[in-house]
DOPAMI-623587 format. One record per atom (N, C-alpha, C): x, y, z; residue in three letters. Coordinates in steps of 0.2 Angstrom, whole numbers, plus 5000, padded with zeros to 4 digits. Example, Ala and Ser with C-alpha at 12.3 -4.5 7.8 and 13.67 -1.06 7.14 Angstrom:
// residues 2
506649725039ala
506249785039ala
506649845039ala
506449895035ser
506849955036ser
506450005039ser
END
This chain:
// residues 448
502152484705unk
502152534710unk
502452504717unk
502352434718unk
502352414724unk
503452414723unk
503652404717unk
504352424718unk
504552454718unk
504452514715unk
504552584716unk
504652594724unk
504252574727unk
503952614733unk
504552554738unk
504852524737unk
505152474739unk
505852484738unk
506152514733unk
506652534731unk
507052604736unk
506252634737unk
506252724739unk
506452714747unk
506152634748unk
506052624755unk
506752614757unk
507152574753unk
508052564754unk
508452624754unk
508252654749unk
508752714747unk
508652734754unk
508052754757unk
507852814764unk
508152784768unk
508252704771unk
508652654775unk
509252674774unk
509652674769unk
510352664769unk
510552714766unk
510452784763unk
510852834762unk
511152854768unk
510752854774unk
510952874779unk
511452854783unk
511752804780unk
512052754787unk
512852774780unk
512652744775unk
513252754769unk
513552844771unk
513252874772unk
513252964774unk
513852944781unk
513552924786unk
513952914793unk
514452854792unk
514552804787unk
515352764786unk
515652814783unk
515452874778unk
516152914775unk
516152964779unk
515952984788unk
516153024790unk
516853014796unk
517253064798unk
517653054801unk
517753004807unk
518152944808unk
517752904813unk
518452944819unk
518552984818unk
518953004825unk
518752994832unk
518952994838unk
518552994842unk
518653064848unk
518253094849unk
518453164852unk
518053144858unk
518853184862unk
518853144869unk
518953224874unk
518453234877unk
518753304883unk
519153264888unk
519153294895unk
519753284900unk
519153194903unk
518553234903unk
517853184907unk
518053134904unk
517753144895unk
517753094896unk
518253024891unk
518753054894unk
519353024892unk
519552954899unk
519253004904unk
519352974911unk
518552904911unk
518252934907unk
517552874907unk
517752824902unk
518152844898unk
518352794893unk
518852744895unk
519352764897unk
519752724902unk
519352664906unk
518952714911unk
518752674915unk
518352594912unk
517952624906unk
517552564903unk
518052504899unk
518652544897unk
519052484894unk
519752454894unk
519852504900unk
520752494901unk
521052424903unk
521452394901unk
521552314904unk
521752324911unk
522052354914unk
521952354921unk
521452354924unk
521052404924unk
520152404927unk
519752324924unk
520052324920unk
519452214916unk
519652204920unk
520352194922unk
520752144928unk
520452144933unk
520252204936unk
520252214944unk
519552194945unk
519252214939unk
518252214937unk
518052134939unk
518852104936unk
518552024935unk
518851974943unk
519352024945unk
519352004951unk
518852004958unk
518452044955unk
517852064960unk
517452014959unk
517251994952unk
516751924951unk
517251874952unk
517751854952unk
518051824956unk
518051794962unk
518051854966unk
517851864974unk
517151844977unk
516751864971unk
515951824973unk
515951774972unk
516251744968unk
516251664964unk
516551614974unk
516951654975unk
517351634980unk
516951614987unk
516651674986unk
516351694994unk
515751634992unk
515451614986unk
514751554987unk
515151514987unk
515851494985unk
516351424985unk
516251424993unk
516551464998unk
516551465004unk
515751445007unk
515151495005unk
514651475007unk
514451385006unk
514551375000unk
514451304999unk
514851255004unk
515351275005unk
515551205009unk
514851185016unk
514751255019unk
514051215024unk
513451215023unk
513451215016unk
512751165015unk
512551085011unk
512151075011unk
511951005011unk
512350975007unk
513050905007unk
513150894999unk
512850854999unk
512750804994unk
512250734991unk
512850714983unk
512950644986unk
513150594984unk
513150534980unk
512950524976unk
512750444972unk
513350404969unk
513450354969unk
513950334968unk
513550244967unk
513950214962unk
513750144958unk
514450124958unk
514150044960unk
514749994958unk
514649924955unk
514949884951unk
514949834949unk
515749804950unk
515549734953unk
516049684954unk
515849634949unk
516249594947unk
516549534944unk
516949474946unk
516449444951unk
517249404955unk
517449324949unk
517949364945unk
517949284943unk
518349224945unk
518349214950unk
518549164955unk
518349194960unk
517649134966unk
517749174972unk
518049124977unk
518349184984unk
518849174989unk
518749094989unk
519249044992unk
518848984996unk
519149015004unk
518748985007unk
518548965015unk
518748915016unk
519248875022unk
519148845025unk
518948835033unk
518348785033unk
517748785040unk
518148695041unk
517948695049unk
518048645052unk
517648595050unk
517848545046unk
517148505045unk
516848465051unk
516948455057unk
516648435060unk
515748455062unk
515948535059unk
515248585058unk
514748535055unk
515048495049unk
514548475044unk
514548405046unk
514748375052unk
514548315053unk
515248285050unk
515648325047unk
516448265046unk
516848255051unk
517648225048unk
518148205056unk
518348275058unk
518348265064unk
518848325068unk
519448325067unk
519548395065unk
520448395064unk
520548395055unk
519848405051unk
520048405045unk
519448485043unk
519448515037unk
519348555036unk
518948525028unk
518348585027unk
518048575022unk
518048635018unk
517948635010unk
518048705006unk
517548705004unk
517548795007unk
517048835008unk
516848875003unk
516448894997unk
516448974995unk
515949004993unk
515949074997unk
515449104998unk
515449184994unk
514749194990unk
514649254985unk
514349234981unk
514249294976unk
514249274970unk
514549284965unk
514449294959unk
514849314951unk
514649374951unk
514349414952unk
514049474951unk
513649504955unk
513949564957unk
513749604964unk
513749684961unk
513149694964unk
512949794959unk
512749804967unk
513049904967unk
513049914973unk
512649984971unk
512550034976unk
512250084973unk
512150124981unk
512450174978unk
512250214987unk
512050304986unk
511750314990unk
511450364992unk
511650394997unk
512350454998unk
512550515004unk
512350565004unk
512050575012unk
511750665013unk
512450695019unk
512750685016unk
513050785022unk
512950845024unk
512950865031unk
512750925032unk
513150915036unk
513550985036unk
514051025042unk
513451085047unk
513551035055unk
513251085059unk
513351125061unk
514051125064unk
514551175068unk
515151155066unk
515551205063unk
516351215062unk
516551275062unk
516951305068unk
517251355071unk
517651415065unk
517951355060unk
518351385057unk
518051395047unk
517451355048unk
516951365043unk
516751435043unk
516351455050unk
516151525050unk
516651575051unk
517051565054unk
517651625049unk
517851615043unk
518051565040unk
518051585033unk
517551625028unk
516851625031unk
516551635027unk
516451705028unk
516751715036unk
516851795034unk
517251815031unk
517851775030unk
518351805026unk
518451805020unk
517851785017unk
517751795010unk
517251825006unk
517051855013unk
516551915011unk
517051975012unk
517451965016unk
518152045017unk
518552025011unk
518651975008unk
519251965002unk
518952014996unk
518051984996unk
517752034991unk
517752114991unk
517752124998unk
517852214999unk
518552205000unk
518852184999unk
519752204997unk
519852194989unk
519552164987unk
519452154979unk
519052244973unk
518452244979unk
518252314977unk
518852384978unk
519152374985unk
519552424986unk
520152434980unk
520352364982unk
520952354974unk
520652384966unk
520152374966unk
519652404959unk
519552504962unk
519552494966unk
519452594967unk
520252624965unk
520452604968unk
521552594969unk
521452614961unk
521552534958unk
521652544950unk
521252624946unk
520752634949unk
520252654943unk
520752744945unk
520652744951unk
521052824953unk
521752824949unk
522152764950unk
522752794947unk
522552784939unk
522352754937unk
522352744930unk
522152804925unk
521552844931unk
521252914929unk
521652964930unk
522152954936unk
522653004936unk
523352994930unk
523352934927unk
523852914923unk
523552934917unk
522952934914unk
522652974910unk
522753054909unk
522453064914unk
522353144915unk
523053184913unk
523453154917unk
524153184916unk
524553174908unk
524353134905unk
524253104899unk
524053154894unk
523553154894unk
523053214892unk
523253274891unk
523453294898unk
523753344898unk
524353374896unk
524753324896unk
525453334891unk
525453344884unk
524853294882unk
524853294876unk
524553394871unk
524253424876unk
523953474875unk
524653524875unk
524953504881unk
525553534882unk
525953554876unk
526053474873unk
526653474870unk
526253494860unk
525453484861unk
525653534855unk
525253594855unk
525353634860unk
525253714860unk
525753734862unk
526553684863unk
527153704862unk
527253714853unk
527153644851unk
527153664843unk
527253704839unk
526453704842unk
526253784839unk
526453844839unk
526753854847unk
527153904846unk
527953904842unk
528053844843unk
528753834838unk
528653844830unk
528053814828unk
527853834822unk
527953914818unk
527553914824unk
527353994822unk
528254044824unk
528554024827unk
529054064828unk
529554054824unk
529453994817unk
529953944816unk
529654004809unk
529154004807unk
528854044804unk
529054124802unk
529054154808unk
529354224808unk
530054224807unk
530454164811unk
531154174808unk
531554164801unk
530854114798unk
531154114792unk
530954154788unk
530454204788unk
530354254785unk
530854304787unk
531254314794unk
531754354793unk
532354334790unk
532454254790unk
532954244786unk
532954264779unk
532454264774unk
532554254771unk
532354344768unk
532054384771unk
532554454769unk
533054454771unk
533454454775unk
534154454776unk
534454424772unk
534354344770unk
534654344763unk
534654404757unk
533954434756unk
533854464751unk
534454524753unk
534454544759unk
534754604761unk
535454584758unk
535654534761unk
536554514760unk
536454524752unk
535854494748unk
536254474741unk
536554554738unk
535854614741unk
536054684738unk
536654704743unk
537254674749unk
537754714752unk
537354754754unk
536754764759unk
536454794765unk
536954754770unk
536754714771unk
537154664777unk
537654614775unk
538154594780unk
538554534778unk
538254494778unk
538654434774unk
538354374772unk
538254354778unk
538654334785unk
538754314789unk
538154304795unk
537854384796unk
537154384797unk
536754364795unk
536654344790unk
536254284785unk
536454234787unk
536954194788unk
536854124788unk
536954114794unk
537154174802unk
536954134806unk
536254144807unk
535654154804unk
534854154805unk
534654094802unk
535254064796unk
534954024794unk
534953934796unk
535553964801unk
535753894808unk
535153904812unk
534853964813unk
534153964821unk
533653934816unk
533653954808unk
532953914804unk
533153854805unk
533553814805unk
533853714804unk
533753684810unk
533853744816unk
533853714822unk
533153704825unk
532853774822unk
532053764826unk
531653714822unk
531853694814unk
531653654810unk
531753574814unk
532153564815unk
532553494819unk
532053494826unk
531953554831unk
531753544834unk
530753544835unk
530453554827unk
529753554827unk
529753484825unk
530253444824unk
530153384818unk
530253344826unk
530853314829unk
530853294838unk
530253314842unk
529853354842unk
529153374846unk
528653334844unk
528753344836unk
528053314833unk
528253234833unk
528653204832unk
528853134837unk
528653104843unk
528753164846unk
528353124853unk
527753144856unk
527553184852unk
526953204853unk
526353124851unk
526853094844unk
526653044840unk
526852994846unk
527352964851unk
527352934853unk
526852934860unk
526852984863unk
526053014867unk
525553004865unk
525353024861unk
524652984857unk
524552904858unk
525152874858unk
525152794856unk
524952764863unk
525352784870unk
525252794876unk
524552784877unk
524652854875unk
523652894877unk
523152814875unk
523152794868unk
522652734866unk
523152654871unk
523552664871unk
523452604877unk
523252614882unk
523252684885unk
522952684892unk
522252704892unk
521952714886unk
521052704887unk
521052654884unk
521652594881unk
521052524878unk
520752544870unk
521152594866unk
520852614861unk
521452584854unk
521052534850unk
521852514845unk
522052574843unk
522752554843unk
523252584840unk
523152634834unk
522652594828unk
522652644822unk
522152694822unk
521652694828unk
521052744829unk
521452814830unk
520952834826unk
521152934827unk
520852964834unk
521453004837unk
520853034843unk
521053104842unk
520453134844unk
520353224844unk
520453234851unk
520653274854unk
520753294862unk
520353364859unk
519753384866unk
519453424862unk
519353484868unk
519653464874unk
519853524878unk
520353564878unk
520353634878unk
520753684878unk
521153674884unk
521853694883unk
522253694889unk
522053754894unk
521953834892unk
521753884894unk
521353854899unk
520553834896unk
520053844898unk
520053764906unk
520553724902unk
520753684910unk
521153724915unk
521553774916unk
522053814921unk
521553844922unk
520953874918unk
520353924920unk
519753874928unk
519853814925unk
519353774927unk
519453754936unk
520353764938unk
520453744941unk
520253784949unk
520153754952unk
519853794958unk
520253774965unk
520753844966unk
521353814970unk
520953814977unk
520553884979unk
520253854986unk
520053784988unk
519653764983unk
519053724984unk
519653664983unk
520053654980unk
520653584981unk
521153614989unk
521353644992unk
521653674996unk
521353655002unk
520553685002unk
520053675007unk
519853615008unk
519653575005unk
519353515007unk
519453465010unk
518953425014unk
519353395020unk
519553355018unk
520253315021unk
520353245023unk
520253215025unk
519953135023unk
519653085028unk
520053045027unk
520553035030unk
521252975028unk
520752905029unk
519852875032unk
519852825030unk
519352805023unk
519452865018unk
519152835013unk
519752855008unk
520352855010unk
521052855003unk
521152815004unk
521352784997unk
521252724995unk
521552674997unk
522352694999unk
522952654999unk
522752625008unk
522552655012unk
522252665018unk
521752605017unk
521252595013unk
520552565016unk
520952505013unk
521452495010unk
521752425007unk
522252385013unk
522452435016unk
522852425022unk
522352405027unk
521752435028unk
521252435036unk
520852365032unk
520852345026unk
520552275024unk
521052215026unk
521652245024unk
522252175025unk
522352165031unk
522152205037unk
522052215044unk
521452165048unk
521052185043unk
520452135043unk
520452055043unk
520552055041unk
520851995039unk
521451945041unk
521851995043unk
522151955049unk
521951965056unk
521451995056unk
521151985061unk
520651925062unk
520451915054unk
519951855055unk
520351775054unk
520951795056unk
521551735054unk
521851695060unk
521751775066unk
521851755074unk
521151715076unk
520651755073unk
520151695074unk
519851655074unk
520151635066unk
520151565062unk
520551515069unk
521151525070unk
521551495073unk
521251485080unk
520951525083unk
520751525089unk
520151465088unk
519851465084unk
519151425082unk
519151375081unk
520151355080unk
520251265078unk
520251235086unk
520051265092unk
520151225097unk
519351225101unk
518951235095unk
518151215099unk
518151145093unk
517751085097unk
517351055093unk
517151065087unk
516951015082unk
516551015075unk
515950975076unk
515450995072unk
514750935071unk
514650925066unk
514250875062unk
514250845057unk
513750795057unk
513250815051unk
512650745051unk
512850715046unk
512450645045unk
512450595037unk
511950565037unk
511950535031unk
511350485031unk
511550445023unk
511550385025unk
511750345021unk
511250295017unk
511150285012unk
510650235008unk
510850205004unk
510850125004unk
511350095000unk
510750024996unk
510750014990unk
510449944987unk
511149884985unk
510949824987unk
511549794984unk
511049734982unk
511449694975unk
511149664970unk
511749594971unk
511649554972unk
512049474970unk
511649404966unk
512049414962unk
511849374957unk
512349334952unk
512249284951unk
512849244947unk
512449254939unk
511849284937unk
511849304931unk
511949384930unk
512349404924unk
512249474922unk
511549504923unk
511249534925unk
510449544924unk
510249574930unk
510449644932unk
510549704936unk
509649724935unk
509349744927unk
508949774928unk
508249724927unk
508349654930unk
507849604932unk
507549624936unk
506849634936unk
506449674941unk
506149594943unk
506249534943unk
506049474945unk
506749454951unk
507249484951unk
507749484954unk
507549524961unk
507949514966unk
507949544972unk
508649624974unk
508349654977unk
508749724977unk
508849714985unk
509449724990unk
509349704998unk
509649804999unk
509249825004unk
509249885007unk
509549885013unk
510049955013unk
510249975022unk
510150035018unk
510050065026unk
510150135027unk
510450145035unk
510650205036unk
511250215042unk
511250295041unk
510750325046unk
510850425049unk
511450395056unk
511950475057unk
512450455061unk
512750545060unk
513050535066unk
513250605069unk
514150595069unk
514250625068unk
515050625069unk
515250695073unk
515350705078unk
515750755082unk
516750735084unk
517150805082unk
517750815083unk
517950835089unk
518250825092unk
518450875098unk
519350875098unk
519550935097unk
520250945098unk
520550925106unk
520650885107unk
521350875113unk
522050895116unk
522350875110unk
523050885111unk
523350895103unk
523850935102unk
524250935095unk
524950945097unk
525050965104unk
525850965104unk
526151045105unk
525351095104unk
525651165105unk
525651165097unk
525451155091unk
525351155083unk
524951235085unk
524451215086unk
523951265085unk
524051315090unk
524351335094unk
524551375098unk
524951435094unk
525451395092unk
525951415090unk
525851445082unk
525451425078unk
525051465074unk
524751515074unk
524151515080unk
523951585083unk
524551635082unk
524951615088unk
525451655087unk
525851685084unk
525851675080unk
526051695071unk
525351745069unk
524951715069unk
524351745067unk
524451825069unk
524251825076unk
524451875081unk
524851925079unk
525551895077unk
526051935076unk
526051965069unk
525751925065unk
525651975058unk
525052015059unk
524651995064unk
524052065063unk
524652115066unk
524752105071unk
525252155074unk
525752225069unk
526052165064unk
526352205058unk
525852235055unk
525052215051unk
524852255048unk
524452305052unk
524552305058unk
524152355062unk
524552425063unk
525452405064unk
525752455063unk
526052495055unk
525952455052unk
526052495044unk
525352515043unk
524752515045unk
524352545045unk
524252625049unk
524652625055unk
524652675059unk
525352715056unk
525752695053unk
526152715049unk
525952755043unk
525852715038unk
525552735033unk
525052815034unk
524552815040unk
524052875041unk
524252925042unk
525052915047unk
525452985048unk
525753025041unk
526052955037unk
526452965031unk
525753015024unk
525052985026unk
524753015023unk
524753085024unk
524653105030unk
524453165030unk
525053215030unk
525753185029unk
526153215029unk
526353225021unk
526053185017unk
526053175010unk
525553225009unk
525053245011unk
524453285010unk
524653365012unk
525153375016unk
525553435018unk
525953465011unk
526153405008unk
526753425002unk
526453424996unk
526053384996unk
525753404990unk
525253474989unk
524953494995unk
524753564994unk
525153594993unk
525753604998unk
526353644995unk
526453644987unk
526553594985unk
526853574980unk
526153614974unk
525753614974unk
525053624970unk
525253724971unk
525253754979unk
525253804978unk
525853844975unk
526353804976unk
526953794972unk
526853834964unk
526753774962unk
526453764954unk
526353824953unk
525653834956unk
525253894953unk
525553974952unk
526253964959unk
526554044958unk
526954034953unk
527253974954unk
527853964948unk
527653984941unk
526753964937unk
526553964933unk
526454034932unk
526154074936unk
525954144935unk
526654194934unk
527254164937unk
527954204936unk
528054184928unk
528054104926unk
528254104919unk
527954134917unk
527154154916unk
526854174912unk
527054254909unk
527154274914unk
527454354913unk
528054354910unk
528554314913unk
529154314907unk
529054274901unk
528754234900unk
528654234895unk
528254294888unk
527954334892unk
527354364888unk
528154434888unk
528354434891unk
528854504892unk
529654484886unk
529654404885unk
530054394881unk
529954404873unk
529354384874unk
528754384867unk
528854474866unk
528854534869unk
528654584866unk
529654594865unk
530154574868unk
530554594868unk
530954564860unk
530754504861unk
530954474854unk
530654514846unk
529754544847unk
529454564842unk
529954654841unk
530354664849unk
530454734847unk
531154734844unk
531454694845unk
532054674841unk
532054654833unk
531454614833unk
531454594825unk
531254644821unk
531054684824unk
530854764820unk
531554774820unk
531454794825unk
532554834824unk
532954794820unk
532754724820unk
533254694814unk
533054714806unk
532554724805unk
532154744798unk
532454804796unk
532554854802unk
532654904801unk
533354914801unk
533754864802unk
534454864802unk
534854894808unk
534454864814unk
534554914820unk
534854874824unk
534754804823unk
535154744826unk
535254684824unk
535754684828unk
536254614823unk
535854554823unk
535954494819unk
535654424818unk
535854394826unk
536354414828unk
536354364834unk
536054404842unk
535854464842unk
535454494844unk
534654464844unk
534554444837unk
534054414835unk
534154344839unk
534354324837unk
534654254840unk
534654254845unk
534854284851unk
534854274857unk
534054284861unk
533954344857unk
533254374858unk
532654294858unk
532754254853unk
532154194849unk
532454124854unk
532954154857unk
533354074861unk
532854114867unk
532854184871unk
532554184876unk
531854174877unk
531854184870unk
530854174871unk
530754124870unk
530854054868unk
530953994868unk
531153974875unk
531553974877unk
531753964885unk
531153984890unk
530954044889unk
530254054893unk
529654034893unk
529554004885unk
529053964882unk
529153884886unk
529853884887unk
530053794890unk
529853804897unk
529753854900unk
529853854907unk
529353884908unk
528753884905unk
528153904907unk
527953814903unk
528053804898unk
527653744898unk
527753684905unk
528453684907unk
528653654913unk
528153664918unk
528053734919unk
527653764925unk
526753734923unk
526653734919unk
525953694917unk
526253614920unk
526553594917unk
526453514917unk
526553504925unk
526853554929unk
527153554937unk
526353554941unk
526053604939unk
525453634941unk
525053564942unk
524753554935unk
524453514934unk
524453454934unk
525153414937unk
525253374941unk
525153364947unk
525453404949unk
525153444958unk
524653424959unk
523953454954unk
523253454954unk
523153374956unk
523353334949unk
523153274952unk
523253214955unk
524053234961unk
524353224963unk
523853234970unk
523753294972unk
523253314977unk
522553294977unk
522353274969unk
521853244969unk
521653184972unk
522153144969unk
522153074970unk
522153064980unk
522553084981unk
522653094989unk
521953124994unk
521853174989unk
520953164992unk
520553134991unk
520553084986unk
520053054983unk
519553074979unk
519853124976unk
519553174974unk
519353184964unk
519853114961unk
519753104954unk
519153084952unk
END
C-alpha cells in the first residue's frame, strides 16, 4: 500500500510539470510589457544598472580616504657582516693620532610597527566627497536616459512589427483575390471570352504581389531579431506581440499628450547637463580649497628585537618599545601661480557647461514645439490615408466585379490593385509617422 500511494504521489507531482514542458513556450508580450522586459534585461540598462553600483563603490572609496587607516608592517635584517667603525683610540686609553675597529649591532634584528592615521582637515577631501555623491546622481540620471530611449527604441519596434504584418495581411489577402481572378481569366482566355493577353498581364500582378509577400515576410523576420536583441531575449525564443494595432491608435489620447505640462528640469538630457554643471562647479571649488591648510594626526608603535641568535619568538629574550603620536599640518605658500591658474580653467569650463545648459533648454522647448506639430501632424495625415484607402478598397472591389463581368480590362484591374496597394503604403507610413511622433513627444515629456 505504502507504494501504491507513493507512486500516486509522483505521478500527481510531475504529470503537471511534463503537461507545461509540452506547452508553447512563446513568450507573449503587449506594448507594457515589452517595455518591462527591456528594462529587466536589455544590456544597455545592466550597463548603466552597474554603473550606479559602481558610483556607490566610488563615493565609500572617497569616503574612506578620511577615516582612520591602521598599518602593521614586519621586518627582518640579516647583517652578515656588520659595518666597522673607526673611533679615536685615545678614547680607550691608546696613542693619539691612531684609530681603533669599531663594530656595532648585531646579526639579527626583527622590527614590527604599528601606524594609526587620521585625516583632520583637507579642503579638497570634503569636496571630493561631494563629488562622488553628484557622480552617483549623474550615474542615476545616465540610468533614466538609457531606460527612456531603450523604451522608446522598443515601442517603435513593436510597433512596426505590428505594422509590417497587418501589411501582410492585407497583401495576403489581396494576393489571394487576384489570384482567384487570374485564374478565371485564364479559364475565360482558354474558352476565347477574353484575349490571352488579359490573362497574363494578371499573371505578372500575381508574381509581383507574390515577390512582394515573400520581401515583407523577410523583414518582418529580420524585425523580430532586432525586437529579441533589444529586450535581451535569445535569438531562438518565439515571441507573440499580443497587442492590436487598432486598439493602440484607439488608446492614444491626443489632448492629454498635447496638454501636458513641460518641466524642462525633469527631461532627461537636461538633468545630465545641470549634473555636469554640478560638478564643475564642485571642481572650482576643489581648486579653490587647495589654498587652505591640511591636518593630519598619527601615532606610531614600534617593537625591535637584536640578537645574534635566530630566536625572534624567545620569550626569555628582550622586545625594546617606542611609540611617537604627532601632528603634521600643510600650509600652501607659494606655487608660482599653478593653482591659480587651474582655478581658472576650472571657472571657465563651468562657464562652458553653464552655457550649453542655457542652450540646450531653449533648444528643448523648441524641440517640444515640433514635435507637437509633428504628432498633430501624424494624426490628420492618418485620418486622410485612412479614407483613401478605404475609398480605394471599394473602387478596386467595383472594378473586379466589372472584370468578372467582362466590363473591364486586366489593366483596369491592374491599375485599380497598384492604387489600393499604394493607399494601403501611405496609410501604413501614416501609422508608423503618427506613432513616432507619439513617442518622440513622449520621450521629451518624459512621459515613457
Amino acid at each position: 500500500m505504502k507504494h501504491k500511494f507513493l507512486i500516486k504521489t509522483l505521478l500527481f507531482l510531475f504529470i503537471p510539470y511534463f503537461g507545461i514542458s509540452q506547452q508553447d513556450s512563446s513568450i507573449n508580450l503587449s506594448v507594457n510589457q515589452a517595455l518591462e522586459y527591456a528594462i529587466q534585461n536589455n544590456s544597455n540598462i545592466q550597463n548603466a544598472k552597474i554603473d550606479v553600483i559602481i558610483a556607490d563603490k566610488k563615493v565609500w572609496e572617497t569616503t574612506a580616504i578620511g577615516l582612520p587607516q591602521i598599518d602593521v608592517t614586519g621586518s627582518y635584517y640579516n647583517n652578515l657582516s656588520l659595518a666597522t667603525q673607526l673611533i679615536p683610540a685615545e678614547f680607550f686609553g691608546g696613542e693619539p693620532g691612531t684609530f681603533a675597529e669599531i663594530q656595532f649591532g648585531t646579526k639579527h634584528n626583527f622590527n614590527g610597527t604599528l601606524t594609526v592615521s587620521q585625516l583632520i582637515f583637507n579642503g579638497s577631501y570634503l569636496v571630493g566627497l561631494q563629488a562622488a555623491k553628484i557622480y552617483r546622481s549623474f550615474s542615476e540620471k545616465n540610468l533614466n536616459k538609457t531606460e527612456i530611449e531603450t523604451k522608446a527604441t522598443v515601442a517603435s519596434t513593436y510597433y512596426t512589427i505590428l505594422l509590417a504584418q497587418e501589411n501582410l495581411q492585407i497583401l495576403q489577402e489581396n494576393f489571394k483575390n487576384i489570384q482567384e481572378i487570374s485564374r478565371q481569366s485564364n479559364a475565360m482566355a482558354e474558352t476565347g471570352f477574353i484575349e490571352d493577353i488579359e490573362a497574363d498581364k494578371l499573371k505578372i500582378t500575381v508574381g509581383s504581389l507574390e515577390n512582394s509577400i515573400k520581401s515583407l515576410q523577410r523583414q518582418i523576420d529580420f524585425l523580430y531579431m532586432m525586437f529579441k536583441i533589444q529586450l535581451g531575449i535569445n535569438k531562438e525564443q518565439s515571441i507573440v506581440l499580443t497587442d492590436n494595432l487598432n486598439d493602440i491608435l484607439l488608446k492614444i489620447n491626443i489632448n492629454e499628450l498635447l496638454e501636458k505640462e513641460f518641466i524642462v528640469e525633469e527631461q532627461a538630457d537636461y538633468q545630465i547637463v545641470k549634473t555636469q554643471e554640478d560638478l564643475m562647479a564642485l571642481d572650482v571649488k576643489r581648486y579653490k580649497s587647495e589654498y587652505l591648510p591640511s591636518l593630519s594626526a598619527f601615532y606610531n608603535f614600534q617593537e625591535n628585537a637584536m640578537r645574534n641568535d635566530f630566536n625572534p619568538l624567545d620569550s626569555e629574550e628582550k622586545w625594546f618599545e617606542s611609540s611617537m603620536l604627532g601632528f603634521q599640518i600643510n600650509i600652501p605658500v607659494f606655487n608660482s601661480g599653478l593653482k591659480r591658474s587651474k582655478l581658472q580653467q576650472a571657472q571657465l569650463e563651468l562657464k562652458k557647461v553653464s552655457n550649453t545648459k542655457s542652450v540646450l533648454e531653449s533648444n528643448l522647448y523648441s524641440l517640444l514645439l515640433q514635435k507637437r506639430n509633428e504628432f498633430i501632424t501624424g494624426q490628420e495625415t492618418l485620418e486622410n490615408a485612412l479614407g483613401n484607402m478605404q475609398i480605394s478598397k471599394k473602387v478596386l472591389n467595383n472594378i473586379s466585379i466589372k472584370h468578372q463581368k467582362g466590363l473591364a480590362s486586366s489593366l483596369e484591374l491592374t491599375q485599380a490593385n497598384s492604387d489600393y496597394l499604394t493607399t494601403v503604403s501611405e496609410y501604413t507610413q501614416s501609422v508608423v509617422t503618427l506613432l513616432n511622433a507619439k513617442i518622440e513627444l513622449e520621450k521629451i515629456l518624459n512621459n515613457l
